[in-house]
C-alpha positions in Angstrom: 43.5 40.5 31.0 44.0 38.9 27.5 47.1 36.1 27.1 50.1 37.2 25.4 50.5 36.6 21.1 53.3 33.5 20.9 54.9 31.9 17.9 54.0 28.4 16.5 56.2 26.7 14.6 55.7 23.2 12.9 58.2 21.2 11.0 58.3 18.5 8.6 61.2 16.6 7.8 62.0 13.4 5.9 65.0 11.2 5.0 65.6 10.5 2.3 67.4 7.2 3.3 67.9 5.2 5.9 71.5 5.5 6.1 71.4 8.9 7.7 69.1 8.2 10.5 72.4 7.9 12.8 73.8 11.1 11.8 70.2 12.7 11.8 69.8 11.6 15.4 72.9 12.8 17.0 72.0 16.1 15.8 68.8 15.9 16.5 69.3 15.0 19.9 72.0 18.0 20.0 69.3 20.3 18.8 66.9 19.2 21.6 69.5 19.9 24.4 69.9 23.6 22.7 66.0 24.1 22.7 65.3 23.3 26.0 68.0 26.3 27.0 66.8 28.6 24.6 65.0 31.9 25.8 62.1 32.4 24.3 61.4 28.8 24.3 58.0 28.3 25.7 56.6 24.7 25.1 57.8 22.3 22.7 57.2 18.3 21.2 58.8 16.1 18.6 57.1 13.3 16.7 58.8 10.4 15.0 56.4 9.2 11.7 56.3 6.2 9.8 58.6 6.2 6.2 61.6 8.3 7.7 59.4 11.5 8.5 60.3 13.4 11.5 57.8 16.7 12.6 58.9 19.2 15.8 56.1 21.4 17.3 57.1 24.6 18.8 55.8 27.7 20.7 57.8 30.9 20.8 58.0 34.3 22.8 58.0 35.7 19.2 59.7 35.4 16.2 62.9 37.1 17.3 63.9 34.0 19.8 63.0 32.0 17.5 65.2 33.3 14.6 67.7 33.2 17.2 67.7 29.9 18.2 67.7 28.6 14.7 70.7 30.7 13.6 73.1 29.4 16.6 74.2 26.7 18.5 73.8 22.6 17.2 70.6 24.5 14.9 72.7 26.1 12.9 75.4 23.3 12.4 72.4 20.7 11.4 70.2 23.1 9.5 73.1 22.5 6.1 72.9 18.8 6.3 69.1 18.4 6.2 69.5 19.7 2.5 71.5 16.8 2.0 70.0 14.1 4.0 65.8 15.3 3.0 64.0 14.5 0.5 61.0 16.4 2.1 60.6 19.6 4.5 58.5 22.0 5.3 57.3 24.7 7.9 54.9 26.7 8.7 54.0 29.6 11.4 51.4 31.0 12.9 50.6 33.3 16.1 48.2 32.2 18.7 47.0 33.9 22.2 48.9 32.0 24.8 51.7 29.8 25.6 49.8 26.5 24.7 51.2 23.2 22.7 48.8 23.1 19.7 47.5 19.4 19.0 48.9 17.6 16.7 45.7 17.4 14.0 45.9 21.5 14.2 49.2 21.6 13.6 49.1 19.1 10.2 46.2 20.8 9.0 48.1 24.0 9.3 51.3 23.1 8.0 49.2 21.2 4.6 47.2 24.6 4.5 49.8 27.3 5.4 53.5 25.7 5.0 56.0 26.3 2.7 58.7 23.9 1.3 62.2 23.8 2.3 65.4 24.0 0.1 66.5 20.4 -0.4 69.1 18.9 -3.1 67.3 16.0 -3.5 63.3 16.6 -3.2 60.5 14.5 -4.1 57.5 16.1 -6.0 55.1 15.9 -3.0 57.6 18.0 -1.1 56.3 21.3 -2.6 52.2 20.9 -2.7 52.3 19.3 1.0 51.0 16.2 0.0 52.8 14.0 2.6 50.3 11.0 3.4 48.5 11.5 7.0 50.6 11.1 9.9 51.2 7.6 12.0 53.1 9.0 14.8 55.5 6.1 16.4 56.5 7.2 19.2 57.2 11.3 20.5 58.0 13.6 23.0 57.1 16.8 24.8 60.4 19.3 25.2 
């Protein structure tokens, strides 16, 4: 018996200043509470990197949870400020066999290789040819 297809999803998110780090971590800490509830959710993590960057790691039942959680709940009230508090963000998906957490090196490599830029009102240049320097991951968590 083969494992079922899932949905990766990886995330990269900067700020653009300091000054919303409060603001970025209530909802981010609001967003976490929804994830952990959301069906479809199989396995999760979130990394904190050096210079403001924030990455989440995510496996999905397929691309229809997925959409879901991201269009309700403390997601969708977030989602419209990131535009205003990023100067870089990106995503990328991919399907694997399996429920699995990819690694973090996998997931980088996949985003630089296979990610696409996010809509921000104040980008920096690298934010569109995935240029970001190599992760130092402070400190993280599995969801």
């Amino acid at each position: 018996m083969t494992a079922a297809t899932t949905l990766v999803s990886v995330t990269r998110f900067r700020l653009r200043s300091v000054r919303f780090l409060p603001f970025f971590m209530l909802h981010a800490n609001r967003t976490i509470a929804q994830i952990r509830k959301a069906d479809g959710f199989l396995a999760g993590a979130v990394q904190r990197d050096s210079d403001h960057a924030f990455w989440t790691l995510s496996v999905w039942r397929d691309e229809p949870a997925m959409r879901a959680y991201g269009g309700s709940g403390a997601h969708r009230k977030a989602a419209p400020l990131l535009a205003e508090w990023g100067d870089e963000a990106s995503v990328a998906h991919w399907t694997q066999p399996g429920s699995a957490l990819p690694d973090w090196p996998d997931a980088v490599h996949r985003l630089r290789d296979e990610g696409r830029a996010l809509s921000l009102n104040h980008p920096r240049p690298s934010r569109t040819d995935h240029s970001f320097p190599e992760p130092r991951m402070i400190n993280g968590m599995r969801l």
